[in-house]
C-alpha positions in Angstrom: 23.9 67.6 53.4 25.6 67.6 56.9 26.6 70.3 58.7 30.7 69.7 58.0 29.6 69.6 54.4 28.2 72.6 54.1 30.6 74.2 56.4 33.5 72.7 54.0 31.2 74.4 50.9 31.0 77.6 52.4 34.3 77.8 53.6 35.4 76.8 49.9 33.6 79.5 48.3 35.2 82.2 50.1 38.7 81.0 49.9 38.2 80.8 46.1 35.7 82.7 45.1 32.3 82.0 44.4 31.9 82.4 41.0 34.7 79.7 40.7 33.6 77.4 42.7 30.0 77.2 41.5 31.2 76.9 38.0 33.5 73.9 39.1 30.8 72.0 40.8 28.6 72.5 37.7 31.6 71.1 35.4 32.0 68.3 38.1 28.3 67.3 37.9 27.7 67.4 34.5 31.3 64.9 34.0 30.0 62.7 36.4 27.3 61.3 34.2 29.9 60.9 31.5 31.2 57.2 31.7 33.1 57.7 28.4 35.5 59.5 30.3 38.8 58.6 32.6 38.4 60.6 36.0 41.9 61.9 35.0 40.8 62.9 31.8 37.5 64.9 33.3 39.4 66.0 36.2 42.1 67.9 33.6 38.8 69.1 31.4 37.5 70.7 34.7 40.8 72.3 35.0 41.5 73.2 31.6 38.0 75.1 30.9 38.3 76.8 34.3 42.1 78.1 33.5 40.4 79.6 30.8 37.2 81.5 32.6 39.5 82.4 35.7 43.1 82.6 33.9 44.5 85.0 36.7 43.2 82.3 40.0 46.0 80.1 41.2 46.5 76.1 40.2 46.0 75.6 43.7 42.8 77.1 44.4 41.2 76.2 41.2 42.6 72.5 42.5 40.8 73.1 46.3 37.5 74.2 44.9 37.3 70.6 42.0 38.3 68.6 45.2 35.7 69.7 47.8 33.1 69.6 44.3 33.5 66.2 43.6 33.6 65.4 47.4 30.4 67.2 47.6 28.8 65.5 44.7 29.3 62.0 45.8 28.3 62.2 48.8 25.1 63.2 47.9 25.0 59.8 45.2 25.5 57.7 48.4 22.6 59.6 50.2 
């Protein structure tokens, strides 16, 4: 992991929360290895189950913290 990586991850995880964000990037890693899934379709699953475990955290930060996981996922496939 670079430095601007984990700068991005620790910058994410006190803009939303860390609780949040780790659940996200588990959600994110466990969908990755499902191919019978669309993105869109585990991208709104992501969202869906963490509405439910953070139901008072803004659409917009639940959104930040599934963008930076995923972005932090794959790049550590292509390493």
């Amino acid at each position: 992991m670079t430095y601007k990586e984990m700068f991005l991850e620790k910058a994410t995880k006190w803009v939303v929360g860390g609780d949040l964000y780790a659940q996200i990037k588990e959600m994110v890693s466990i969908y990755t290895k499902d191919n019978t899934m669309t993105g869109a379709q585990k991208r709104e699953a992501v969202i869906a189950k963490s509405k439910v475990t953070f139901a008072n955290v803004a659409s917009v930060l639940i959104n930040i913290a599934l963008e930076v996981a995923v972005f932090i996922i794959t790049e550590k496939v292509k390493a």
